[in-house]
C-alpha positions, 0 to 999 in steps of 0.5 A: 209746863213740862221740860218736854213742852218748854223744849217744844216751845223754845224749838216751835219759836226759833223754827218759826222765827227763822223761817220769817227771817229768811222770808224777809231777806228774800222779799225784802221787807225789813220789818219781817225779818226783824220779827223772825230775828226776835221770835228766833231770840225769844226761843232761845231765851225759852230754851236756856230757862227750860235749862235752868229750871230743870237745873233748879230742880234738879239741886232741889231734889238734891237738897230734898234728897241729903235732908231725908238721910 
């Protein structure tokens, strides 16, 4: 996958769970803002690996880059 569909997707869950989030603060029902909660964190976490694979990267063709010198 992509940096640009791994930013996509962290960006789609943490949307997405906020938006059950808030829909269960309104309604009242604990177990769908606890799933919002979670999808929300589960973005997050996409997009911090998406960071630290483009970082991972990044350093390799750094390496690659030294090596060919």
């Amino acid at each position: 996958m992509s940096k640009t569909n791994d930013k996509f997707d962290a960006l789609k869950d943490k949307t997405i769970g906020k938006a059950k989030e808030m829909a269960g603060k309104v309604t009242g029902d604990d177990s769908k803002e606890l799933e919002g909660k979670t999808q929300k964190e589960a973005g997050k976490l996409k997009d911090k690996k998406a960071d630290l694979k483009d970082k991972a990267a990044k350093k390799v063709n750094e390496a690659t880059d030294r090596d060919k010198r």
